[in-house]
mmCIF file of the N, C-alpha and C atoms, coordinates in Angstrom:
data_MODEL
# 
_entry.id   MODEL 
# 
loop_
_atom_site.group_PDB 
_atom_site.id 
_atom_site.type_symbol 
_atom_site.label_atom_id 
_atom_site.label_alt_id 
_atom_site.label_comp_id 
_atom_site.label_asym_id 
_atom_site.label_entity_id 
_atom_site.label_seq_id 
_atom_site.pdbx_PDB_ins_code 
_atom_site.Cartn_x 
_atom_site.Cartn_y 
_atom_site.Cartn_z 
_atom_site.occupancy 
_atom_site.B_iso_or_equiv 
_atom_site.pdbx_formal_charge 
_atom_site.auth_seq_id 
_atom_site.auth_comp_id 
_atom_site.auth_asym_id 
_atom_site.auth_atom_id 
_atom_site.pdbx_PDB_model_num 
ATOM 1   N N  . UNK A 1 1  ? 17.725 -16.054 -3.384 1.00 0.00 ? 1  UNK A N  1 
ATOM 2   C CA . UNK A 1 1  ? 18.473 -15.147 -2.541 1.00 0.00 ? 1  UNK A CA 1 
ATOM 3   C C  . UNK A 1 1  ? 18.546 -13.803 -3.256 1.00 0.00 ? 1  UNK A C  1 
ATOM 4   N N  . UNK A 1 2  ? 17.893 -12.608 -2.836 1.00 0.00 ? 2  UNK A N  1 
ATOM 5   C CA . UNK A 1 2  ? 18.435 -11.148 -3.008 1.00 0.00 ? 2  UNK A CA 1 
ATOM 6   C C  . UNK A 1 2  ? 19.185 -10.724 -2.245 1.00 0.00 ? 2  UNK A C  1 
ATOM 7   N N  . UNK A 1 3  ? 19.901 -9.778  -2.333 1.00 0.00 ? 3  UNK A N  1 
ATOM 8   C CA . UNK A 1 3  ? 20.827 -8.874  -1.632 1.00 0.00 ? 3  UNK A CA 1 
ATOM 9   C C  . UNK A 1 3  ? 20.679 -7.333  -2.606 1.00 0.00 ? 3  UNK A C  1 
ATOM 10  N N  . UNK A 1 4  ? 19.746 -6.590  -1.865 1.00 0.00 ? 4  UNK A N  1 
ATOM 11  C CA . UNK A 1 4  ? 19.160 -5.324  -2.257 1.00 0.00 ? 4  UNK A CA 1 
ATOM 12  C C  . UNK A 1 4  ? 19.431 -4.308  -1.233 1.00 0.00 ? 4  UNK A C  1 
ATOM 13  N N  . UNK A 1 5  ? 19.320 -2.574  -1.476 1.00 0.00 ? 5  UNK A N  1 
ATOM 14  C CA . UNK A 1 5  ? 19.270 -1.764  -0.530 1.00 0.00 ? 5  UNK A CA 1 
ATOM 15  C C  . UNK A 1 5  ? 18.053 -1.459  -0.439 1.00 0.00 ? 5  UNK A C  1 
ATOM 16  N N  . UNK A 1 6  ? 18.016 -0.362  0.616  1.00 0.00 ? 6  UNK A N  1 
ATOM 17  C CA . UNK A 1 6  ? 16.959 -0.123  1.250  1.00 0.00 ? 6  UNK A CA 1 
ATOM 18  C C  . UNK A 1 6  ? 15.962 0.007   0.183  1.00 0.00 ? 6  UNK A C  1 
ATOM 19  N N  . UNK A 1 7  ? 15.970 0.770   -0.962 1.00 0.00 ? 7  UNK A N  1 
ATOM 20  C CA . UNK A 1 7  ? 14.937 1.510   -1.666 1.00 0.00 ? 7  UNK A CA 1 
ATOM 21  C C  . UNK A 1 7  ? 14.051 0.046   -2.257 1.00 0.00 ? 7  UNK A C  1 
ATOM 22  N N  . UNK A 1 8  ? 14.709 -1.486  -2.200 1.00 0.00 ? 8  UNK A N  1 
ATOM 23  C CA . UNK A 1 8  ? 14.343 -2.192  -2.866 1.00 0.00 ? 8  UNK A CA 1 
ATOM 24  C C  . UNK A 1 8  ? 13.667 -3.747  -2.061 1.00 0.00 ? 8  UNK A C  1 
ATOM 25  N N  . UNK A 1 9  ? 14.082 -3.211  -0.613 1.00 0.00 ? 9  UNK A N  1 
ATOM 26  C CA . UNK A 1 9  ? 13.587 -4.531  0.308  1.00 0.00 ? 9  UNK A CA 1 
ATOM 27  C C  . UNK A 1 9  ? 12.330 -4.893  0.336  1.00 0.00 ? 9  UNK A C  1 
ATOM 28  N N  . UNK A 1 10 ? 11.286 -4.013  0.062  1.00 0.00 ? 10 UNK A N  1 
ATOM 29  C CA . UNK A 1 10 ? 9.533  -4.460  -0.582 1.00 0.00 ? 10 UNK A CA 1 
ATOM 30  C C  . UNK A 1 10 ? 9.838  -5.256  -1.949 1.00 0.00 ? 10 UNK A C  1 
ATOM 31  N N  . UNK A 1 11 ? 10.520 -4.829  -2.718 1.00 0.00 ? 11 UNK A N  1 
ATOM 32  C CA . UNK A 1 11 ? 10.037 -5.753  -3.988 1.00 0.00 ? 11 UNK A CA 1 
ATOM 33  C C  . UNK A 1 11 ? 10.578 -6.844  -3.930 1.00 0.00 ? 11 UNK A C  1 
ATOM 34  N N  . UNK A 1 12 ? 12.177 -7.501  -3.450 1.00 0.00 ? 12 UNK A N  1 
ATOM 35  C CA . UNK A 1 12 ? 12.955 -7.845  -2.778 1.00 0.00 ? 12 UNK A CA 1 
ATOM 36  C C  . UNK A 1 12 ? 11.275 -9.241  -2.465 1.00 0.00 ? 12 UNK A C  1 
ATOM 37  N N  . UNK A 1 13 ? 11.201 -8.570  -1.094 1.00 0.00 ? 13 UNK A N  1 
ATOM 38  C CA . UNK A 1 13 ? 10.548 -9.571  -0.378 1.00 0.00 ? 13 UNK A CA 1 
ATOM 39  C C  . UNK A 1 13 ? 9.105  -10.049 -1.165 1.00 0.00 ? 13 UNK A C  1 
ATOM 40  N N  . UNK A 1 14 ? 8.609  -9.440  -2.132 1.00 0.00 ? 14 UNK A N  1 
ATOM 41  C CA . UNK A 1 14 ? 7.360  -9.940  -2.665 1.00 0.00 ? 14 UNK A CA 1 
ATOM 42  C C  . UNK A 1 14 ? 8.129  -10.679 -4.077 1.00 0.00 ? 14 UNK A C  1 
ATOM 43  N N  . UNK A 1 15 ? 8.998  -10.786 -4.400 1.00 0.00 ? 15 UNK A N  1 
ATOM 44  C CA . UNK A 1 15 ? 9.751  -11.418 -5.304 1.00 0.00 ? 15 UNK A CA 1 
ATOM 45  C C  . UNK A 1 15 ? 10.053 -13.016 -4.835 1.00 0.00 ? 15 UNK A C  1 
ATOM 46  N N  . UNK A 1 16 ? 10.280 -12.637 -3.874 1.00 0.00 ? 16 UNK A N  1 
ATOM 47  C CA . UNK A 1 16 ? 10.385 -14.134 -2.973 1.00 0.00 ? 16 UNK A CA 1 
ATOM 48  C C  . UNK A 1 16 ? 9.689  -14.733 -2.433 1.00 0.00 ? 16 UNK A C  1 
ATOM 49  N N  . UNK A 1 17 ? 8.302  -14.159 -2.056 1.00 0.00 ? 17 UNK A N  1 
ATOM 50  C CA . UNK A 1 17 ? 7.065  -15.023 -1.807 1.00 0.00 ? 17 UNK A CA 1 
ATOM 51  C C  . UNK A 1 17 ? 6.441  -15.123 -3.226 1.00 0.00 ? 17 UNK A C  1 
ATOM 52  N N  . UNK A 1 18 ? 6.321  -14.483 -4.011 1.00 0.00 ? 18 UNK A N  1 
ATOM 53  C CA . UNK A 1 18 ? 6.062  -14.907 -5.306 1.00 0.00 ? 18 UNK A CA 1 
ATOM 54  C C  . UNK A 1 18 ? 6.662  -16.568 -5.699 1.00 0.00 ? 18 UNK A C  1 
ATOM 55  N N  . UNK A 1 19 ? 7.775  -16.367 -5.971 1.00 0.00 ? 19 UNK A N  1 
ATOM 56  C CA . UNK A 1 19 ? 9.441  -17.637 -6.163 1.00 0.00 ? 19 UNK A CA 1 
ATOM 57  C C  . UNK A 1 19 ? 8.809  -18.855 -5.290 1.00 0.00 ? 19 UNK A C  1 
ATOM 58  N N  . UNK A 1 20 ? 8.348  -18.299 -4.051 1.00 0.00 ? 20 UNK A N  1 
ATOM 59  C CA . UNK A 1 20 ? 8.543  -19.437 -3.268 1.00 0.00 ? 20 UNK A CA 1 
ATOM 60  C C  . UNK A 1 20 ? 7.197  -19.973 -2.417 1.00 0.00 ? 20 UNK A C  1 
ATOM 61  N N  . UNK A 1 21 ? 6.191  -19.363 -3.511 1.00 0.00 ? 21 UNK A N  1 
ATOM 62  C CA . UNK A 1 21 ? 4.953  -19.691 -3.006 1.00 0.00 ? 21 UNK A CA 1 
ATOM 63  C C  . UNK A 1 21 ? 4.495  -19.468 -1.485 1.00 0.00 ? 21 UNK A C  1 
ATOM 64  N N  . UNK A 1 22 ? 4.393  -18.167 -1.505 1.00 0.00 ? 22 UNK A N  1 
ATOM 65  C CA . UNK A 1 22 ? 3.837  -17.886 -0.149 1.00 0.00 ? 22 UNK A CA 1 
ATOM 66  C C  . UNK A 1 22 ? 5.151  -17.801 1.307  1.00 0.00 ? 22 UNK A C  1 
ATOM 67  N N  . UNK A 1 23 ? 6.158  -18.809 0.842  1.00 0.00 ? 23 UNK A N  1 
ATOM 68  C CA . UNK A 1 23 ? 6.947  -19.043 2.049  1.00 0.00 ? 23 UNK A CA 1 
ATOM 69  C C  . UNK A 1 23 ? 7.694  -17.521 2.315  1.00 0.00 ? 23 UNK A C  1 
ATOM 70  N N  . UNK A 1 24 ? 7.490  -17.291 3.690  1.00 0.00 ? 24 UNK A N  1 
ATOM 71  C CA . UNK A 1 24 ? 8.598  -16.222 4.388  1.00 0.00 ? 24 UNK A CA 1 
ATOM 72  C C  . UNK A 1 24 ? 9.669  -16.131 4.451  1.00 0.00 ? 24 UNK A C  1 
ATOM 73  N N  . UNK A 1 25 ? 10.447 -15.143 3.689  1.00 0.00 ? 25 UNK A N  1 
ATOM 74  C CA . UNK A 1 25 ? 11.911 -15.183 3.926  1.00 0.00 ? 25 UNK A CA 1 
ATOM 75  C C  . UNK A 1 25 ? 12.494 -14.420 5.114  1.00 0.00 ? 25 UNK A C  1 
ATOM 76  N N  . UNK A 1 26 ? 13.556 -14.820 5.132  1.00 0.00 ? 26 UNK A N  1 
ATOM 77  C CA . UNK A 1 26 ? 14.545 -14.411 6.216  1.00 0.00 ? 26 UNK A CA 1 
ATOM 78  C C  . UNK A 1 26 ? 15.233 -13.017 5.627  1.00 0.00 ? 26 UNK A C  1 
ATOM 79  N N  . UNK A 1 27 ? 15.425 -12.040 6.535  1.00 0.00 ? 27 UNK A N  1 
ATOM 80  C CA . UNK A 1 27 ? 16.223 -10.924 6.196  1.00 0.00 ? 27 UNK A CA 1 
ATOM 81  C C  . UNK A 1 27 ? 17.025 -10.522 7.125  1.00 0.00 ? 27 UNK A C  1 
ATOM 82  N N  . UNK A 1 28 ? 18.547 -10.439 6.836  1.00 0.00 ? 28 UNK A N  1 
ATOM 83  C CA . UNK A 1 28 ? 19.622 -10.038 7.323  1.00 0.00 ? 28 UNK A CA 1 
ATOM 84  C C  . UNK A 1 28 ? 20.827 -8.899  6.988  1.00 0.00 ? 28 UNK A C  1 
ATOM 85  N N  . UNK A 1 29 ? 20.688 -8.211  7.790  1.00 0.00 ? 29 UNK A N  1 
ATOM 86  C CA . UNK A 1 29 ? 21.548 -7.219  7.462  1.00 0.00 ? 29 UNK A CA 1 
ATOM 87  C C  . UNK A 1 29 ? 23.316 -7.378  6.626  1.00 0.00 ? 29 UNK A C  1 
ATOM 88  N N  . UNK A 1 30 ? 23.256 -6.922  5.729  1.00 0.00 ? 30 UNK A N  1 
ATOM 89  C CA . UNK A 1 30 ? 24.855 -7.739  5.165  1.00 0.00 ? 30 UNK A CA 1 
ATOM 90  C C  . UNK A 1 30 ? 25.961 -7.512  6.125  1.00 0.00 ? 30 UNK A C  1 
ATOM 91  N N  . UNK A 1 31 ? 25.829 -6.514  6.787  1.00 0.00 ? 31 UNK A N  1 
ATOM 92  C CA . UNK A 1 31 ? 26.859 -6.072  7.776  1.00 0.00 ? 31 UNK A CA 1 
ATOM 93  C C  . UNK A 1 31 ? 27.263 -6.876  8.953  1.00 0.00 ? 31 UNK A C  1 
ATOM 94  N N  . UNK A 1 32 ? 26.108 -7.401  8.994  1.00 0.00 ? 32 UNK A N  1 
ATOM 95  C CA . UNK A 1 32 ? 26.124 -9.065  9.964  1.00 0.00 ? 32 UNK A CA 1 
ATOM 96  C C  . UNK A 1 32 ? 26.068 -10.246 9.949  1.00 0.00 ? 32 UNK A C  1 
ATOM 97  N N  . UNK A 1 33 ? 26.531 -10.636 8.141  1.00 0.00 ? 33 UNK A N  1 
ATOM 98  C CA . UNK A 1 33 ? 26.803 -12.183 7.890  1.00 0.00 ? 33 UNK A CA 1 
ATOM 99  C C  . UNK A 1 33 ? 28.001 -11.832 7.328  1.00 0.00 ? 33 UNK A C  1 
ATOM 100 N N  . UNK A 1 34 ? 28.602 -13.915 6.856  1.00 0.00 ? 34 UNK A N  1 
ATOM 101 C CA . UNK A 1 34 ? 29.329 -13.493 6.519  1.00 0.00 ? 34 UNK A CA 1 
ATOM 102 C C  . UNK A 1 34 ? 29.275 -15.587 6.006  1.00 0.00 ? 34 UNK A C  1 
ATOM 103 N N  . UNK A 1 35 ? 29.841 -15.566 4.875  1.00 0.00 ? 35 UNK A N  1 
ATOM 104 C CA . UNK A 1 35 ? 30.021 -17.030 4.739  1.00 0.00 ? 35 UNK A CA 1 
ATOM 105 C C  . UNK A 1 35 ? 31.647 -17.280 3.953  1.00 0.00 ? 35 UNK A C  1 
ATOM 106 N N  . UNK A 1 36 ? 32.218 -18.980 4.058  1.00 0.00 ? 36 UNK A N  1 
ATOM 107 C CA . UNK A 1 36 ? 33.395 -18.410 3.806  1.00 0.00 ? 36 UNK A CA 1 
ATOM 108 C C  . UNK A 1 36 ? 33.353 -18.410 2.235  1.00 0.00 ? 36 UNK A C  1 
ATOM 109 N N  . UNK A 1 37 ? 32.941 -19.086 1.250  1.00 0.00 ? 37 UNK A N  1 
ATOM 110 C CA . UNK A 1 37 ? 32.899 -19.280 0.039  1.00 0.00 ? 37 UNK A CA 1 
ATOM 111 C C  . UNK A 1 37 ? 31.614 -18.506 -0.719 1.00 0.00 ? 37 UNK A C  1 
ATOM 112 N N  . UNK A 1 38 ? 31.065 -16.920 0.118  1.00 0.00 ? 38 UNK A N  1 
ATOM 113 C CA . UNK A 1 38 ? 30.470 -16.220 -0.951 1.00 0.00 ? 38 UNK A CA 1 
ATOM 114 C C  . UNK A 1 38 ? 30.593 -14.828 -0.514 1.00 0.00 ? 38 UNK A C  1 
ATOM 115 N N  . UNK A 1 39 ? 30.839 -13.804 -1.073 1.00 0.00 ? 39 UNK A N  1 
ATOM 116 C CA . UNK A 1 39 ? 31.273 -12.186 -1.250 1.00 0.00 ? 39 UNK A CA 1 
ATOM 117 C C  . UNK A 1 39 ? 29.671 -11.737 -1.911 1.00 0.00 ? 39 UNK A C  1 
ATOM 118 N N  . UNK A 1 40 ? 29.207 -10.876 -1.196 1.00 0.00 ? 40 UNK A N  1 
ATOM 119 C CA . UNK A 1 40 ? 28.109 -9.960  -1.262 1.00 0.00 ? 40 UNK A CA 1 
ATOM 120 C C  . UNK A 1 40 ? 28.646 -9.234  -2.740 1.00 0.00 ? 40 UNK A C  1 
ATOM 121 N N  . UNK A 1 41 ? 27.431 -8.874  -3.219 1.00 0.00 ? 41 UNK A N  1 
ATOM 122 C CA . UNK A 1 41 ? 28.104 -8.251  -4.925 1.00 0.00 ? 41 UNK A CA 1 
ATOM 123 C C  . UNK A 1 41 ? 28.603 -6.725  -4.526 1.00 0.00 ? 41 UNK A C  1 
ATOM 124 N N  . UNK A 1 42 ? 28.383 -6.589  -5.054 1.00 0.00 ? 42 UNK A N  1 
ATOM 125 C CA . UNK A 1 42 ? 29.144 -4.677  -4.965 1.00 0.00 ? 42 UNK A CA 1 
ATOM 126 C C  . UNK A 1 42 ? 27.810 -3.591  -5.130 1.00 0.00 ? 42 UNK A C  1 
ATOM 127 N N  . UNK A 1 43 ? 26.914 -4.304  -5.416 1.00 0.00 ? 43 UNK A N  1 
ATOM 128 C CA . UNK A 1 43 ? 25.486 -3.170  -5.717 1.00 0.00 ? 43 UNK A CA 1 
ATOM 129 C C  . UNK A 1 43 ? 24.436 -4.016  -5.748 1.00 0.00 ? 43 UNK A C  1 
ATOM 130 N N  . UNK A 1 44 ? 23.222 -3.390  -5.534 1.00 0.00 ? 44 UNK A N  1 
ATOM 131 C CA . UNK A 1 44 ? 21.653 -4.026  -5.519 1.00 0.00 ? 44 UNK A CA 1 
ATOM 132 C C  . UNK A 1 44 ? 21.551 -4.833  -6.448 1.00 0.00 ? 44 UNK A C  1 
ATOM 133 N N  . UNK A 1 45 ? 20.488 -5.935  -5.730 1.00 0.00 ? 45 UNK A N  1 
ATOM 134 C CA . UNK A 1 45 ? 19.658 -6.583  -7.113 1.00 0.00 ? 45 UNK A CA 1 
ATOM 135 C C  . UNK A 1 45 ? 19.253 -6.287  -8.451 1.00 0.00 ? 45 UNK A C  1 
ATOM 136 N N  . UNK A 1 46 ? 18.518 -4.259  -7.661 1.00 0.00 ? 46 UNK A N  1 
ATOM 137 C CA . UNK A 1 46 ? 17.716 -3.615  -8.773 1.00 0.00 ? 46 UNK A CA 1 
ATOM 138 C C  . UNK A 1 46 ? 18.144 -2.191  -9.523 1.00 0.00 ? 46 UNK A C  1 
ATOM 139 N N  . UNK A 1 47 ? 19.219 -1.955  -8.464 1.00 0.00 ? 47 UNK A N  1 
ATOM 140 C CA . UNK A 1 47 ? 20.060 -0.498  -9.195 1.00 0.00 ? 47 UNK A CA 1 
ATOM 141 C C  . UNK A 1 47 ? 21.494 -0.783  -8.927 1.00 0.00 ? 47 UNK A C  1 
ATOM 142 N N  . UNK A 1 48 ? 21.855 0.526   -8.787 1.00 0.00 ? 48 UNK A N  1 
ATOM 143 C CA . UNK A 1 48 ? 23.529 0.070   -8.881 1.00 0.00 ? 48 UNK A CA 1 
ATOM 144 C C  . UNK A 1 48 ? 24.195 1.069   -7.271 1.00 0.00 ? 48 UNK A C  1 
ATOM 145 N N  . UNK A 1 49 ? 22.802 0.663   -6.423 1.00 0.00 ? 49 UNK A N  1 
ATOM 146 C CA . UNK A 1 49 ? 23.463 1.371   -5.191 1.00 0.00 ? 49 UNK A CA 1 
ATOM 147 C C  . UNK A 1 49 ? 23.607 0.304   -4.458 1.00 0.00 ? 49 UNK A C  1 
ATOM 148 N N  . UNK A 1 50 ? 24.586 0.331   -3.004 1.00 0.00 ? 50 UNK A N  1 
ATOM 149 C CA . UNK A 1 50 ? 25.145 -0.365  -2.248 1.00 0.00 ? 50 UNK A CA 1 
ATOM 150 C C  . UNK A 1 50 ? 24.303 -1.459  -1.453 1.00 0.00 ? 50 UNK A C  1 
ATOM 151 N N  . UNK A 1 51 ? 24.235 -2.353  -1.627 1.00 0.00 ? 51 UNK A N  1 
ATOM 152 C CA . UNK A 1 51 ? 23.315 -3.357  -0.948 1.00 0.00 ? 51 UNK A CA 1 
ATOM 153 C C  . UNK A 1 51 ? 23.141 -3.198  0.248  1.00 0.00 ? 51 UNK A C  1 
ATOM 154 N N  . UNK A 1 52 ? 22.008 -3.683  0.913  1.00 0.00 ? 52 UNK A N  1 
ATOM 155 C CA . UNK A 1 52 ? 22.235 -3.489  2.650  1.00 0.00 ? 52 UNK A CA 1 
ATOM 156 C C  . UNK A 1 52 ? 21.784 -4.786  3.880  1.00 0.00 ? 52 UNK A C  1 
ATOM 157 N N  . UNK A 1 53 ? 20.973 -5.384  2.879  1.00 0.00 ? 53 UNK A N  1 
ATOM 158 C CA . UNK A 1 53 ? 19.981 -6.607  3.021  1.00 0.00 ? 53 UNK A CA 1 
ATOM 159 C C  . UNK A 1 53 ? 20.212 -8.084  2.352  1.00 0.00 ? 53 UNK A C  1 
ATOM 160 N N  . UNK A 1 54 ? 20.291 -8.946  3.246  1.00 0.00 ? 54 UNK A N  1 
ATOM 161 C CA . UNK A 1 54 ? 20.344 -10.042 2.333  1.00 0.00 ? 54 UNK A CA 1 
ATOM 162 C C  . UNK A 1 54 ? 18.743 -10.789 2.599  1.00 0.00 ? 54 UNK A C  1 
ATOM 163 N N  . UNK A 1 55 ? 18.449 -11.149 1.388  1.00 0.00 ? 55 UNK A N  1 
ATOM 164 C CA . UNK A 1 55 ? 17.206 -12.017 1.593  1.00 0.00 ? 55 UNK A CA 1 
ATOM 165 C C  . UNK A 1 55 ? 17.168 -13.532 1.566  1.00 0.00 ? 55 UNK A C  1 
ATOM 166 N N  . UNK A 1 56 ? 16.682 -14.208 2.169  1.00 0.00 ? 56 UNK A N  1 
ATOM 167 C CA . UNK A 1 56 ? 16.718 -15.804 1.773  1.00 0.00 ? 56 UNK A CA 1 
ATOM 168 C C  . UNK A 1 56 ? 15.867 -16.155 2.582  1.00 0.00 ? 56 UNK A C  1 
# 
């Protein structure tokens, strides 16, 4: 699972077909999930700006 902003959703997604051998991940906007036992971090995977994307 990543949760990256915009500048990082390419590496993001080739990070995860890398991980997961070829398989396609799912991408969702953070603004539109929500689970009860996990909180989105406060900044990107890869810098320290505001996430926007969740990957899985």
């Amino acid at each position: 699972m990543y949760v990256v902003c915009k500048e990082h959703v390419e590496i993001a997604l080739d990070e995860f077909v890398d991980e997961y051998e070829g398989q396609a991940p799912d991408v969702y906007l953070l603004k539109d999930v929500s689970f009860t036992a996990w909180n989105a971090p406060a900044t990107c995977d890869h810098c320290d700006q505001e996430p926007k994307y969740l990957i899985v």
